[in-house]
NUROMAR-81446 format. One record per residue (C-alpha): residue number from 1; x, y, z. Coordinates in steps of 0.5 Angstrom, whole numbers, plus 500, padded with zeros to 3 digits. Layout:
// NUROMAR-81446
<doro><seq>NUM</seq><X>X</X><Y>Y</Y><Z>Z</Z></doro>
...
This chain:
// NUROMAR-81446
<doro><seq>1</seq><X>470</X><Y>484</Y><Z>474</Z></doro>
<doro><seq>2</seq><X>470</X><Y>477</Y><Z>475</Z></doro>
<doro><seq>3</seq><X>477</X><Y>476</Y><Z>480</Z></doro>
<doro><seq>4</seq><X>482</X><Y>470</Y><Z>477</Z></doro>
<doro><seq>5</seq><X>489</X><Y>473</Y><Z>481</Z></doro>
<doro><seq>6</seq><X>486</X><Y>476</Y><Z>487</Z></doro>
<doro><seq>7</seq><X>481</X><Y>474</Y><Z>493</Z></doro>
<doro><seq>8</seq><X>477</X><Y>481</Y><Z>496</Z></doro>
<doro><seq>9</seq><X>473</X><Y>479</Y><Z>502</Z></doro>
<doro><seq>10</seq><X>469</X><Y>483</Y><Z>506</Z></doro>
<doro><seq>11</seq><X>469</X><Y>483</Y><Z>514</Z></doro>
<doro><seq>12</seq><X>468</X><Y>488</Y><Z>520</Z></doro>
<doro><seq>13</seq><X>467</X><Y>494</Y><Z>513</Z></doro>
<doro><seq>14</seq><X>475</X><Y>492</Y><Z>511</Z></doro>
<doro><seq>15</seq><X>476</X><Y>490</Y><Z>504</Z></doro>
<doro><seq>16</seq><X>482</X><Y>485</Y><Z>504</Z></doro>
<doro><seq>17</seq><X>485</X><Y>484</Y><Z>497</Z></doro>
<doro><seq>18</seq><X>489</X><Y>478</Y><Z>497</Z></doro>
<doro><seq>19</seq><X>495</X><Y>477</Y><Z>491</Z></doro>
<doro><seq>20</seq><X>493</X><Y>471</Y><Z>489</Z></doro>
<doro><seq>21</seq><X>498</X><Y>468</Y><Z>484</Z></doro>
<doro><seq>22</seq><X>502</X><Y>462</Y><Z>488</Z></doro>
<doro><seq>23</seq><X>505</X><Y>458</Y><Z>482</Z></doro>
<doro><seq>24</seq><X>508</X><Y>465</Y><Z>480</Z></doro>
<doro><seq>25</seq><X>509</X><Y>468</Y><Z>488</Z></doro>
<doro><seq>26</seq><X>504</X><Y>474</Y><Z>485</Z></doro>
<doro><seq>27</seq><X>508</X><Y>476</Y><Z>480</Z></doro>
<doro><seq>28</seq><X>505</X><Y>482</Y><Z>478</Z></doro>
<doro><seq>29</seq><X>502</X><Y>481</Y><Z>472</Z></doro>
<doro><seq>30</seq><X>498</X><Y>486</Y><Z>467</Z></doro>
<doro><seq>31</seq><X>492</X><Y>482</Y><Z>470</Z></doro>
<doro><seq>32</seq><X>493</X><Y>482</Y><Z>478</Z></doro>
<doro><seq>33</seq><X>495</X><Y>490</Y><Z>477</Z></doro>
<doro><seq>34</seq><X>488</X><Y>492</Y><Z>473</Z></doro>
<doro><seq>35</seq><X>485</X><Y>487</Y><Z>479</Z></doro>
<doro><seq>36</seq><X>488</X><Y>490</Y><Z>485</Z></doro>
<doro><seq>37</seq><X>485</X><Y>496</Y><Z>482</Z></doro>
<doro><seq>38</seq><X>478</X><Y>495</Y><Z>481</Z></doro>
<doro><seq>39</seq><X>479</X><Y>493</Y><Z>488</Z></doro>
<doro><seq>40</seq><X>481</X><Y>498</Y><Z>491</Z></doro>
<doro><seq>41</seq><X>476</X><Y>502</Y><Z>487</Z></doro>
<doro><seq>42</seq><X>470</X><Y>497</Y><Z>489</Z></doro>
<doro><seq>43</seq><X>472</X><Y>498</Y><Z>497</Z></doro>
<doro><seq>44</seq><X>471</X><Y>505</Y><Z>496</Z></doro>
<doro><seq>45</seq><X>464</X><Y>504</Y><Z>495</Z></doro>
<doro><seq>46</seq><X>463</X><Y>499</Y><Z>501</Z></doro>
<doro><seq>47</seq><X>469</X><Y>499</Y><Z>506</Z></doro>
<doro><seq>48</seq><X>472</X><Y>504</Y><Z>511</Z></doro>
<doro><seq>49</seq><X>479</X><Y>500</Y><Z>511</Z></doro>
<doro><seq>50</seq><X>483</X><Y>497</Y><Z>506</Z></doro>
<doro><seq>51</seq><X>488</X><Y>490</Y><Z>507</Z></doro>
<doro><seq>52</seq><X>492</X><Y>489</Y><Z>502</Z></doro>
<doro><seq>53</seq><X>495</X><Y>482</Y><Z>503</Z></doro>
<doro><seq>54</seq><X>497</X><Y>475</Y><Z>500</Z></doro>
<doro><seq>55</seq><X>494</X><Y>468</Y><Z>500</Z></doro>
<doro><seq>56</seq><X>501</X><Y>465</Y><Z>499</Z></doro>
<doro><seq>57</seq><X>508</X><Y>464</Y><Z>503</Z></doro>
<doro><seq>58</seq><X>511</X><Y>471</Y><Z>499</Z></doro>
<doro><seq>59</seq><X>507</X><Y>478</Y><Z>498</Z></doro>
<doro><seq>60</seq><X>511</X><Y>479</Y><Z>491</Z></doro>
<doro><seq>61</seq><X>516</X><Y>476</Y><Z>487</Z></doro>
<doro><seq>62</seq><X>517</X><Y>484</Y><Z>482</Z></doro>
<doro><seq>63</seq><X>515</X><Y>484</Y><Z>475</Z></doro>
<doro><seq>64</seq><X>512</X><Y>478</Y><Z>471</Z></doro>
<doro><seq>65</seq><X>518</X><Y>478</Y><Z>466</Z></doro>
<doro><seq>66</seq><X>515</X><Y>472</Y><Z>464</Z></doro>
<doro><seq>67</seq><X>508</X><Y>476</Y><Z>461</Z></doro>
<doro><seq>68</seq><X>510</X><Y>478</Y><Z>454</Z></doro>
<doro><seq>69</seq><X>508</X><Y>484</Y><Z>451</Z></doro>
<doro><seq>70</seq><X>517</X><Y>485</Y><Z>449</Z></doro>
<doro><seq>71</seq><X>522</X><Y>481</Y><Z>445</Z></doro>
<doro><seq>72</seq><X>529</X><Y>481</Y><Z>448</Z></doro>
<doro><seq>73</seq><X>532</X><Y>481</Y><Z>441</Z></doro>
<doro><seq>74</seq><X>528</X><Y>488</Y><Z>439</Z></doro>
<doro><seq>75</seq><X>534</X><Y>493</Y><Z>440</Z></doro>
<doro><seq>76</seq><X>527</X><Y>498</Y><Z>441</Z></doro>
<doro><seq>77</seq><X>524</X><Y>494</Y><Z>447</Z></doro>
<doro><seq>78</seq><X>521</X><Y>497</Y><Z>453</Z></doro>
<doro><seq>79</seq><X>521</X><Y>493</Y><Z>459</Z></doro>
<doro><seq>80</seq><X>516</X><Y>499</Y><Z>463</Z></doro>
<doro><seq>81</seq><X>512</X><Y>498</Y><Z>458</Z></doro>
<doro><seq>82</seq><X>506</X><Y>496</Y><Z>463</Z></doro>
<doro><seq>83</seq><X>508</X><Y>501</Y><Z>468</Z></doro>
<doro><seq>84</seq><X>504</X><Y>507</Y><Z>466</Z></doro>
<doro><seq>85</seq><X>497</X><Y>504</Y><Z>464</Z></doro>
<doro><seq>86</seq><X>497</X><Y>499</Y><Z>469</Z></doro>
<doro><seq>87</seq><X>502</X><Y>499</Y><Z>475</Z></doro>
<doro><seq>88</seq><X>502</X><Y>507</Y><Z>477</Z></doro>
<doro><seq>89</seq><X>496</X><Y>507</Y><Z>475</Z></doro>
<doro><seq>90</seq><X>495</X><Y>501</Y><Z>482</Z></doro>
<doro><seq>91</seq><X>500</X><Y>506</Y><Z>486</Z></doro>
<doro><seq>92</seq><X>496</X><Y>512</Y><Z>485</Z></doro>
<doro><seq>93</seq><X>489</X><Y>508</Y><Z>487</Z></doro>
<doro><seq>94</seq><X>492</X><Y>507</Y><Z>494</Z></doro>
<doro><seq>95</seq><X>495</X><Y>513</Y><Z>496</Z></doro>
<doro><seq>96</seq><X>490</X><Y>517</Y><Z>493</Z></doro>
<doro><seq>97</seq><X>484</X><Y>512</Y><Z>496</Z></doro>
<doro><seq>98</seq><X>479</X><Y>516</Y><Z>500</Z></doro>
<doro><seq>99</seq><X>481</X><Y>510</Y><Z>505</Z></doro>
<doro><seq>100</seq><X>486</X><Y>508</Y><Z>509</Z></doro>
<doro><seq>101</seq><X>490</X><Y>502</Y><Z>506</Z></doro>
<doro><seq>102</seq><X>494</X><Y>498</Y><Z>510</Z></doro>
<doro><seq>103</seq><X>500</X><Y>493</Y><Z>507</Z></doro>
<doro><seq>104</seq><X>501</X><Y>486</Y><Z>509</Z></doro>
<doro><seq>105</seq><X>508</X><Y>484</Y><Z>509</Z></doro>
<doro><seq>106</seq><X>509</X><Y>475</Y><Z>508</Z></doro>
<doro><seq>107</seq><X>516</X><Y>473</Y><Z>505</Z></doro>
<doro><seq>108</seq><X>519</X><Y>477</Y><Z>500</Z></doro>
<doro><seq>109</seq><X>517</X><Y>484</Y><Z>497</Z></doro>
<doro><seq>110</seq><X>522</X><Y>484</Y><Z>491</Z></doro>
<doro><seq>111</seq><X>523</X><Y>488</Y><Z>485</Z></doro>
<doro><seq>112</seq><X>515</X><Y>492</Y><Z>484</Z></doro>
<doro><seq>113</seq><X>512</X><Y>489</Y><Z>489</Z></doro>
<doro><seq>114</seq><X>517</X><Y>493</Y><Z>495</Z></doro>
<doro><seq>115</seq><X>513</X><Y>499</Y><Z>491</Z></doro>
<doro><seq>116</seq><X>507</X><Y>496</Y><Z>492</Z></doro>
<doro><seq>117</seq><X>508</X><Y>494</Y><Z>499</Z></doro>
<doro><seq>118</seq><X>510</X><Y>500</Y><Z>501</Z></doro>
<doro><seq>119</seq><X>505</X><Y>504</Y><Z>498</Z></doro>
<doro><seq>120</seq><X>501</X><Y>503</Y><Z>505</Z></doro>
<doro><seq>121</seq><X>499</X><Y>508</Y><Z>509</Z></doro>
<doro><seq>122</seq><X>501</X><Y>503</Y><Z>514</Z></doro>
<doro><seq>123</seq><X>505</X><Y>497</Y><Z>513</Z></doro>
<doro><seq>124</seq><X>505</X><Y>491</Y><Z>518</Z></doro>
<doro><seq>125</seq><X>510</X><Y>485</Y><Z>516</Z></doro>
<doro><seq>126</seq><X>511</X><Y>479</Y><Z>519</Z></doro>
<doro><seq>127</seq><X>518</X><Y>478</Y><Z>522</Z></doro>
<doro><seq>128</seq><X>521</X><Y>473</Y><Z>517</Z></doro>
<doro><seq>129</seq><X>519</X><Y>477</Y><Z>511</Z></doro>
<doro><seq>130</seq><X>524</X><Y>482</Y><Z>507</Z></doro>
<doro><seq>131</seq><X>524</X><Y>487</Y><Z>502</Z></doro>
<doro><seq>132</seq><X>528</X><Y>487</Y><Z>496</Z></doro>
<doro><seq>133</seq><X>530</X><Y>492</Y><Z>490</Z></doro>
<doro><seq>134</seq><X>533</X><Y>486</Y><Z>485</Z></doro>
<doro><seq>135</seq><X>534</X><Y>490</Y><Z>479</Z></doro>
<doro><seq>136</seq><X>541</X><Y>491</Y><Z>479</Z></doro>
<doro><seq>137</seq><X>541</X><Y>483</Y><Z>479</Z></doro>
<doro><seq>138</seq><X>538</X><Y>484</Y><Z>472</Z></doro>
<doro><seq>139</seq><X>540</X><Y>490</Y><Z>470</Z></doro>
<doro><seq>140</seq><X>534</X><Y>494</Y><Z>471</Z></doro>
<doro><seq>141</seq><X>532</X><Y>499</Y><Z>474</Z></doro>
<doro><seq>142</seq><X>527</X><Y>501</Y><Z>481</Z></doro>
<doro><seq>143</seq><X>520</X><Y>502</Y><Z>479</Z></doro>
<doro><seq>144</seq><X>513</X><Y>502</Y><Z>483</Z></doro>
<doro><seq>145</seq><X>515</X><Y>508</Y><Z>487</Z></doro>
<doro><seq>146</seq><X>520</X><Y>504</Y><Z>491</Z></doro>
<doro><seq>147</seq><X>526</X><Y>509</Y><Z>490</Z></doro>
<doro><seq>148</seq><X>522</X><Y>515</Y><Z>492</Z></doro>
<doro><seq>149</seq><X>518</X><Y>511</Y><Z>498</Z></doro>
<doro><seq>150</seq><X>525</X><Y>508</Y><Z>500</Z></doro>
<doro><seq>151</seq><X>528</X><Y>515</Y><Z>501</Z></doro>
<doro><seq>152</seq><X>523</X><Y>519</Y><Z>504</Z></doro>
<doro><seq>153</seq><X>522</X><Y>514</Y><Z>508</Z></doro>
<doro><seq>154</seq><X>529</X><Y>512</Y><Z>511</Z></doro>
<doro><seq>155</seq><X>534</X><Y>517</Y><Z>507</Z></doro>
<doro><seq>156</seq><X>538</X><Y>517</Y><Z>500</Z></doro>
<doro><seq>157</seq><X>544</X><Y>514</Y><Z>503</Z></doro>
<doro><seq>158</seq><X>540</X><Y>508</Y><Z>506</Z></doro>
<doro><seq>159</seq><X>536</X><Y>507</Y><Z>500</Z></doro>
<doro><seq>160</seq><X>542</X><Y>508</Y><Z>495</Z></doro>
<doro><seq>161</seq><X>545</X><Y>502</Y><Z>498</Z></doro>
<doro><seq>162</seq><X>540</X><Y>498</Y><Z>497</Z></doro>
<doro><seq>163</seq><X>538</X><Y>500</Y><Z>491</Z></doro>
<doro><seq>164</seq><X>545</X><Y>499</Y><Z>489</Z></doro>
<doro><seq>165</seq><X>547</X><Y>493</Y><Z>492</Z></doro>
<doro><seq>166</seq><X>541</X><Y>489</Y><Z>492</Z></doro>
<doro><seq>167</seq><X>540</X><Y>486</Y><Z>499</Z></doro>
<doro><seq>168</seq><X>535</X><Y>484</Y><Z>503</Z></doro>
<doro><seq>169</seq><X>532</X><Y>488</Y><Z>508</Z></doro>
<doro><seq>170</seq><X>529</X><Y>484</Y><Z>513</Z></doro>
<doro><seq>171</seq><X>522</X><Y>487</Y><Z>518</Z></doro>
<doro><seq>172</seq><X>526</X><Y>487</Y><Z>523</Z></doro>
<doro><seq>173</seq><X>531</X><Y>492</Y><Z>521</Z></doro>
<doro><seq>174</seq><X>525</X><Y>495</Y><Z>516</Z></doro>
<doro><seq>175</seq><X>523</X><Y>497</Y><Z>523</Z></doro>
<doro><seq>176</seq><X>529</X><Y>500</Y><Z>526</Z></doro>
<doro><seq>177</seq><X>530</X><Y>505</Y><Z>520</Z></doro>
<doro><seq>178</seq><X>523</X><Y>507</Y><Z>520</Z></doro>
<doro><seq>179</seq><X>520</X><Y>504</Y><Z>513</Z></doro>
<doro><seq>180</seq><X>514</X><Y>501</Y><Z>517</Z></doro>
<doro><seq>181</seq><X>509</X><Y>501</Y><Z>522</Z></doro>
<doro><seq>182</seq><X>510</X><Y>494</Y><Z>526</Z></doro>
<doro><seq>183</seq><X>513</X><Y>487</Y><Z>526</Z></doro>
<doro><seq>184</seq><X>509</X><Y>481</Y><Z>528</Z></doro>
<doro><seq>185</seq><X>510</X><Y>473</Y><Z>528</Z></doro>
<doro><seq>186</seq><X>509</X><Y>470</Y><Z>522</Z></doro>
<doro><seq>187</seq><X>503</X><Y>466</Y><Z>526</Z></doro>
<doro><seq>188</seq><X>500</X><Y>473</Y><Z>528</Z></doro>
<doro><seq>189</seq><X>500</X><Y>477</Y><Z>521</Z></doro>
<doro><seq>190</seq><X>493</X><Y>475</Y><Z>519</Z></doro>
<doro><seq>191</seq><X>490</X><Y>477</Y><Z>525</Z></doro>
<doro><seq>192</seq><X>494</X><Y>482</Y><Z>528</Z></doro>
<doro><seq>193</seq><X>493</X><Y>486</Y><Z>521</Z></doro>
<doro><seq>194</seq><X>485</X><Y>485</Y><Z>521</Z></doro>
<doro><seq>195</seq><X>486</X><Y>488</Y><Z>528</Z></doro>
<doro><seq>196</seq><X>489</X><Y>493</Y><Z>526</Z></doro>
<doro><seq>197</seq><X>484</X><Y>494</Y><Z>519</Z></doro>
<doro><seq>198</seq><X>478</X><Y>494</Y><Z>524</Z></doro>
<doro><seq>199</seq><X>482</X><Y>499</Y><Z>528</Z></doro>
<doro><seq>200</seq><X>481</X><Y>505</Y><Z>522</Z></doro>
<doro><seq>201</seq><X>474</X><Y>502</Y><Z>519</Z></doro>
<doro><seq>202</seq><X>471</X><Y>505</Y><Z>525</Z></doro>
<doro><seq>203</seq><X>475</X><Y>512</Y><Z>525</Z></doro>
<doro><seq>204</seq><X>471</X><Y>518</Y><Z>522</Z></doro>
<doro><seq>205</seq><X>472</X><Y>520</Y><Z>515</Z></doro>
<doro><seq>206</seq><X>476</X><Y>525</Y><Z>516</Z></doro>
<doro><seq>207</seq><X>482</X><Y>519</Y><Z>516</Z></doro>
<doro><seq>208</seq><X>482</X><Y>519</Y><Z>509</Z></doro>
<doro><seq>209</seq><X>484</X><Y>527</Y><Z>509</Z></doro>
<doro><seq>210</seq><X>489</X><Y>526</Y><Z>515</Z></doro>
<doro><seq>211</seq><X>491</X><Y>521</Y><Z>510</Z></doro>
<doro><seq>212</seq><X>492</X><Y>526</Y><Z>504</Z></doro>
<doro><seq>213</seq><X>496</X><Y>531</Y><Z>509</Z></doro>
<doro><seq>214</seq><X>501</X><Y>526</Y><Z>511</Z></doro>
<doro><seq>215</seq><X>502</X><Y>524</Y><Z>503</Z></doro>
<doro><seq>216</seq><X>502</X><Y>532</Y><Z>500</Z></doro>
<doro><seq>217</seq><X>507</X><Y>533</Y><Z>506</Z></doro>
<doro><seq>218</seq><X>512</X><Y>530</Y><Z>503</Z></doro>
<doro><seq>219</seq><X>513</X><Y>534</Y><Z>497</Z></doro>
<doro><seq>220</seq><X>509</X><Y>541</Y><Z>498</Z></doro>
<doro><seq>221</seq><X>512</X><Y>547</Y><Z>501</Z></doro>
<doro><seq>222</seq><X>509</X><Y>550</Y><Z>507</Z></doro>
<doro><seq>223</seq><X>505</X><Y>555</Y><Z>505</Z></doro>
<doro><seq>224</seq><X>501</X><Y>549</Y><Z>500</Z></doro>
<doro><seq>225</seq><X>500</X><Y>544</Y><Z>506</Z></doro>
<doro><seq>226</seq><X>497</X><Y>550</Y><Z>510</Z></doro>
<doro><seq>227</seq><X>493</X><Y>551</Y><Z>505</Z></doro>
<doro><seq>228</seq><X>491</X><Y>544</Y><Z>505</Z></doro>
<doro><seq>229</seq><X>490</X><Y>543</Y><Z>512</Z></doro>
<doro><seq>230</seq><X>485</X><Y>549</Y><Z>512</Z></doro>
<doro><seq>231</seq><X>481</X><Y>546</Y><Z>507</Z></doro>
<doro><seq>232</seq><X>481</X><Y>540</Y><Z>510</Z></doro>
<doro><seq>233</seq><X>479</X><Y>542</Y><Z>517</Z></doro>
<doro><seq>234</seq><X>474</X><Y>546</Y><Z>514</Z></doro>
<doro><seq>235</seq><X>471</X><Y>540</Y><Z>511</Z></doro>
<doro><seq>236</seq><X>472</X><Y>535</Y><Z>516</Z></doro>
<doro><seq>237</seq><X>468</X><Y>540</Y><Z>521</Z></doro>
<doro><seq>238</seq><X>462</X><Y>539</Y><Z>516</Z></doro>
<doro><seq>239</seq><X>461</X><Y>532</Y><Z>517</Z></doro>
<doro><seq>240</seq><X>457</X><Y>528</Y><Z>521</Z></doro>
<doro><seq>241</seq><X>463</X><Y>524</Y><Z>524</Z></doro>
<doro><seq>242</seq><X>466</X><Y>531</Y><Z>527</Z></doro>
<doro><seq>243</seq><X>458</X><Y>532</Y><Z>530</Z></doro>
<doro><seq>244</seq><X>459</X><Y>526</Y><Z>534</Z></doro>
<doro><seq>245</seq><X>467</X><Y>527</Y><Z>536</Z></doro>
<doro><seq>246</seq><X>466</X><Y>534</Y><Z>539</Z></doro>
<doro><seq>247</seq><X>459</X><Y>531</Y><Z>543</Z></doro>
<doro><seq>248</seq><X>463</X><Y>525</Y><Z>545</Z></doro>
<doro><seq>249</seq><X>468</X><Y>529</Y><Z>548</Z></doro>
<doro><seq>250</seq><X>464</X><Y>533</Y><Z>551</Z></doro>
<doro><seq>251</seq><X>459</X><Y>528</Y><Z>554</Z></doro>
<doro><seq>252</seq><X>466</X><Y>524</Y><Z>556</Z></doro>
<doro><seq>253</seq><X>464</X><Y>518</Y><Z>552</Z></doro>
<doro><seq>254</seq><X>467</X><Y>514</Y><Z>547</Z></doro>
<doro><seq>255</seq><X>465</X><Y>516</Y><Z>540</Z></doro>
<doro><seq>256</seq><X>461</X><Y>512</Y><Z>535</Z></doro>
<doro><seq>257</seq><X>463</X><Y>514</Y><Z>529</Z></doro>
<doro><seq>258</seq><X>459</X><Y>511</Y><Z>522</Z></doro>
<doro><seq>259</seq><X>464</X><Y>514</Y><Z>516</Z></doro>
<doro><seq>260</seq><X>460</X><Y>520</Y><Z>514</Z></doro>
């Protein structure tokens, strides 16, 4: 695929996706969320991390209301139209990832786009940047995921009021209540976010099963989620990276492992 609203660079086995609309704030469009995709499923076969990031000064302005594809006058319109072959699509690509994905968090996070940036299994955000939930602005209601990571992650009653009264949550305070990892300066986000990339490209595979725990555990009852855990301890146990781990520990050095 031939990228026209994305950058994909690849560096240190990190695959970074850059939104890269600036004249609409990466208003995810039909054509950005098919090439977010792609991308994700392109690092898979080439990186051992993904950085989900921006080119501009906003990581997403929310749904590009301007695309089309809906008439206003329709009494039959569906604004969701594009969610089920095209955005959820792009939320499931990065939580089921066999890589670990990190969101990189510039200006606003509005609308789909909070979806997108909290669907990271580590979110790092830059002091100025803010998550939005505007659809009571405009009479719509929350997608991408956003009301389901926003109340697993900070509560329903936290979530409630920003859904609800649409205000601005700033990194800051993001950070206090839990719904990210780290805040840096805004200086600082590109390279602080790259250290971190190459922190987990140079994991063992098994990060990718560590990664499919924590989600499962969010919904699954106990007796699944050890089951889960049983088949995947069974599984990282096989691969060359935990042959490695296990000699290291042994022979008190560092490991080296090579995803495998």
């Amino acid at each position: 695929m031939k990228y026209g609203k994305i950058q994909y660079e690849l560096r240190d086995n990190v695959a970074t996706i850059l939104l890269n609309d600036p004249e609409k704030l990466n208003a995810m469009s039909r054509e950005l969320a098919a090439e977010m995709t792609h991308g994700i499923r392109r690092a898979e076969g080439e990186a051992r991390a993904i950085v989900i990031g921006t080119t501009g000064r906003v990581f997403s302005a929310g749904g590009d209301l301007g695309e089309g594809g809906f008439d206003m006058d329709d009494p039959q319109r569906d604004l969701g139209e594009k969610l089920e072959p095209f955005i959820n699509p792009l939320i499931l690509a990065m939580r089921d990832s066999p890589l670990p994905v990190i969101t990189s968090i510039r200006g606003a996070a509005a609308g789909v786009g909070c979806g997108i940036g909290l669907a990271g299994d580590l979110i790092i955000a830059a002091e100025k940047a803010f998550f939005y939930l505007a659809f009571c602005k405009i009479g719509l209601s929350p997608d991408g995921g956003s009301s389901y990571f926003l109340s697993q992650a900070i509560g329903r009653v936290r979530a409630m009021e920003l859904m609800l009264l649409g205000e601005r949550l700033y990194a800051p305070k993001a950070l206090e209540w839990g719904l990210i990892n780290r805040v840096v300066s805004d200086e600082e986000l590109s390279a602080a976010t790259h250290e971190l990339a190459t922190r987990l490209a140079q994991g063992p595979r098994s990060l990718g099963m560590i990664k499919a725990s924590a989600w499962s555990a969010l919904d699954a009852p106990l007796e699944k989620q050890l089951l889960l855990e049983r088949r995947n301890q069974r599984t990282a146990g096989l691969t060359e990276d935990c042959y490695e781990g296990v000699a290291a520990f042994r022979e008190k050095r560092p490991p080296i492992f090579k995803g495998r």
